[in-house]
Residue, then its C-alpha position, 0 to 999 in steps of 0.5 A: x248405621x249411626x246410632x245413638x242410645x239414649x240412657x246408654x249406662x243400663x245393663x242391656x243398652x251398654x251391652x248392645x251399644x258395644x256389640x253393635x260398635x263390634x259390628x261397625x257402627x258408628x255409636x253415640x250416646x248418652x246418660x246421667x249416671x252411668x254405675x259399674x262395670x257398664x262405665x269402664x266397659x264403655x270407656x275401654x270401647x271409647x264409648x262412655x259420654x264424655x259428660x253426664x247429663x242429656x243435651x239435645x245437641x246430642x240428636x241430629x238430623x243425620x242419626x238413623x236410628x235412636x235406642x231408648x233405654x227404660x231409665x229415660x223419662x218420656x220428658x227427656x230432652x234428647x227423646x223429644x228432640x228425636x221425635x221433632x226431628x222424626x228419627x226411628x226411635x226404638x227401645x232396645x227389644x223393639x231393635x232386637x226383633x227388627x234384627x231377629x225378623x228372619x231368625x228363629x228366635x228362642x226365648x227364654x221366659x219366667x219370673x225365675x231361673x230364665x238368666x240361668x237357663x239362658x246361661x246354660x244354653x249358651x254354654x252347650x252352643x259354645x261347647x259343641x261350637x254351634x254359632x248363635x247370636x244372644x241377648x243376657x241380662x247377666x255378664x257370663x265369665x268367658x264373654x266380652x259382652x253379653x249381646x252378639x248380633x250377626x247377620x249369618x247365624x240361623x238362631x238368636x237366644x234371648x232373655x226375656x225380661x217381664x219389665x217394660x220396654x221404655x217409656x214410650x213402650x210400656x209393653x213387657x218386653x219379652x211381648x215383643x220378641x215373637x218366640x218361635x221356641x218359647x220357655x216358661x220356668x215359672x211365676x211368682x209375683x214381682x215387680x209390683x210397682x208395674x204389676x199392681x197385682x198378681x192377676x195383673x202379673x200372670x196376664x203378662x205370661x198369658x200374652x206372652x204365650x199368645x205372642x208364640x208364632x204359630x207352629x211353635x214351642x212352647x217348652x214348660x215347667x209343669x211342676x208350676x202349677x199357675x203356668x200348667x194352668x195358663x199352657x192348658x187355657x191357651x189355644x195357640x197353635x203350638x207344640x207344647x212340651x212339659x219338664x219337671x226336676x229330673x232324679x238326682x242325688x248327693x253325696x260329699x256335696x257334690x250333685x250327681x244327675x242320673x242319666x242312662x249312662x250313670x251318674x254325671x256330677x254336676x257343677x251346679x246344684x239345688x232342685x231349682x238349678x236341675x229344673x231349669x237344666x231340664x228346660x235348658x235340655x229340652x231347648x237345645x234338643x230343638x235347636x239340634x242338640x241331642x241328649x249325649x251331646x247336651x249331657x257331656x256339655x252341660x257337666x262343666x257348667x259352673x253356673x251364672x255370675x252372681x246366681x249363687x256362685x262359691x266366693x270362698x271356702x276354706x272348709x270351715x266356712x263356705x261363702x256364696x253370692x246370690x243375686x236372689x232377692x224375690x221371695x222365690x228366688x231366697x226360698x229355691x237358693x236356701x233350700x238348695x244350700x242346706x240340702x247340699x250341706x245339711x250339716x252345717x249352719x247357715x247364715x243368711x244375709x239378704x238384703x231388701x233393695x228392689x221397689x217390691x221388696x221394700x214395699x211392706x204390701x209385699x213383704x208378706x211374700x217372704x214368709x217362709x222363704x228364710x226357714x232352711x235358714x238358721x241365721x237369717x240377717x235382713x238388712x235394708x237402707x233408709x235411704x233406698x226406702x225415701x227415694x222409692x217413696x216408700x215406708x219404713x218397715x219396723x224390726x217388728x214389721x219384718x219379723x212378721x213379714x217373714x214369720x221369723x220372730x228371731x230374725x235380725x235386721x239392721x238399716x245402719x250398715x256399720x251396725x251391719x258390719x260389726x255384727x257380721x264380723x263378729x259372728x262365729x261362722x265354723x263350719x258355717x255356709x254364709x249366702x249373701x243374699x241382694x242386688x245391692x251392696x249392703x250399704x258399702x260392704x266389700x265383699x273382699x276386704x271381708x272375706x280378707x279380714x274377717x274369714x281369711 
């Protein structure tokens, strides 16, 4: 087939771009920014645009099929032109339900958790050389592209991602997927630009548990009480299976799950983590897994990208990375953090970037979540918050929001920088805590000059 995607620059697009190019296809297409790593990844496959910018050009009669990224607007004059010509447009989870129609697909759902969970089914299947087919919304270390589409395997595992589809599909995209084994790890609001309020947000998991194929699995975090209240009002014809955080210990900063065969380490750790290895259990127990063999695979799972993963130890100070920005998310990874390392200080560094976050209808979310804390930095940039449209929230603001009075926020991001440098971090665990960059930090040059 020739394909083109329309806002190829995005997370998943480039990601299916290149797969479907793996496959030989022949693949075009387009975008006005393109960020790392998507740039490079697509000029290594000789995919990357050779000019930004939309140009209706680009779509012509002999395309079979267009791929429409959420980034493009429903006035993008390369959609329009697609339309006129009549080609079959579809977002990127609408082309991978068309390929998965046959398959038994295995969705992996929840406001948190569900990139990790994703991550460590896919790295038991590799483990015990099971062939499945996967879409993940986070590059995982040992993976060329985190999309991989067959025509043979049996299974495919998907991230399923509440945001929506595109601009002409204004459906959250894990409505589309059609589970045969579904996941729920959990909900807490988000993405209030789309979902205005929480009852709005929670409805989307209630159809998502309703778009379950009847005869299917439903496998369920039961510890949440707002899904264990939507699985027990649901009358889908499905199998439900409940989990809850198996019994674990600690000792030397090391996590150990009890199993009947003992104590197993753990790469991973934190109560949250161990929850979602429980949901992970359960999901490749019915894709054919059992438990010894989930247990011996699991144990050298080191964790997804950038889902609080060790940057630096020097055994003064431990550093760690952390795409948590959500309130849940901030609140599960510090909780985790100082209950592996209860006898040092934490230093948090989280920075507000999303739309929600940034919102201060929303930052009363975040109260509570930095208490394990005992440094809590928040830093935000005021240009984010103009180009959001957004207001600027005051120092006061946000030590309201977060119930902490001696919080310490920064929007300068040199200001940022010095007091960070300038912080005394002996025996110290410092998370850095965001989506974004803080302004430019580079992590490296700082661990460099600062730590190292």
């Amino acid at each position: 087939m020739r394909l083109h995607f329309i806002a190829i620059g995005g997370s998943a697009m480039h990601n299916l771009a290149i797969a479907m190019h793996s496959n030989g296809h022949i693949v075009t297409g387009s975008d006005d920014v393109i960020f790392e790593p998507s740039r490079q990844r697509l000029l290594n496959k000789g995919l990357l645009p050779k000019n930004l910018g939309w140009s209706e050009k680009n779509i012509t009669q002999d395309i079979d099929v267009v791929i429409l990224g959420m980034h493009a607007k429903a006035d993008n004059i390369e959609l329009i032109q697609a339309k006129k010509l009549g080609l079959k447009i579809y977002s990127y989870p609408e082309f991978i339900y068309e390929h998965s129609k046959d398959k038994t697909r295995v969705v992996i759902g929840g406001s948190h958790g569900k990139t990790t969970i994703t991550a460590m089914v896919l790295h038991v299947m590799n483990y015990n050389d099971i062939a499945i087919d996967y879409l993940v919304g986070a590059q995982l270390e040992g993976f060329d592209t985190m999309v991989h589409l067959t025509n043979d395997n049996e299974f495919i595992l998907i991230e399923g991602d509440e945001y929506l589809a595109s601009a002409l599909d204004m459906r959250p995209k894990f409505h589309i997927y059609r589970p045969n084994i579904a996941l729920l790890s959990g909900i807490a609001w988000d993405h209030i630009n789309v979902f205005p309020t929480m009852e709005n947000y929670i409805e989307q998991f209630k159809i998502y548990i309703n778009k379950i194929v009847d005869g299917g699995i439903l496998i369920y975090n039961e510890q949440d009480t707002i899904v264990t209240e939507l699985v027990e009002q649901t009358n889908q014809p499905i199998r439900k299976i409940p989990y809850t955080t198996p019994p674990y210990s600690i000792a030397e900063a090391v996590v150990y799950l009890d199993t009947q065969d003992g104590a197993m380490p753990l790469e991973i750790f934190g109560e949250h983590n161990l929850s979602n290895l429980q949901g992970a259990k359960w999901v490749c127990q019915n894709m054919g897994v059992d438990e010894q063999a989930f247990y011996e695979a699991i144990a050298s799972f080191k964790g997804a990208s950038k889902r609080l993963e060790k940057i630096f130890d020097n055994n003064k100070t431990v550093v760690y990375k952390d795409f948590a920005h959500s309130p849940s998310k901030v609140r599960a990874s510090l909780n985790a953090v100082k209950e592996l390392y209860p006898n040092r200080k934490v230093v948090t560094c989280l920075e507000l970037h999303t739309y929600s976050s940034l919102n201060p209808e929303f930052l009363e979310q975040y109260k509570g979540s930095l208490d394990a804390s005992d440094v809590s930095l928040v830093f935000y940039s005021i240009d984010a918050v103009n180009t959001k449209g957004l207001t600027l929230m005051s120092k006061e603001d946000l030590a309201l929001g977060f119930g902490l009075p001696n919080l310490i926020s920064f929007t300068n991001s040199e200001e940022f920088k010095t007091y960070l440098a300038d912080l005394d971090l002996d025996n110290s665990v410092l998370v850095f805590m965001s989506s974004g960059n803080y302004g430019g930090l580079d992590l490296n040059q700082f661990l460099d000059n600062i730590i190292g």
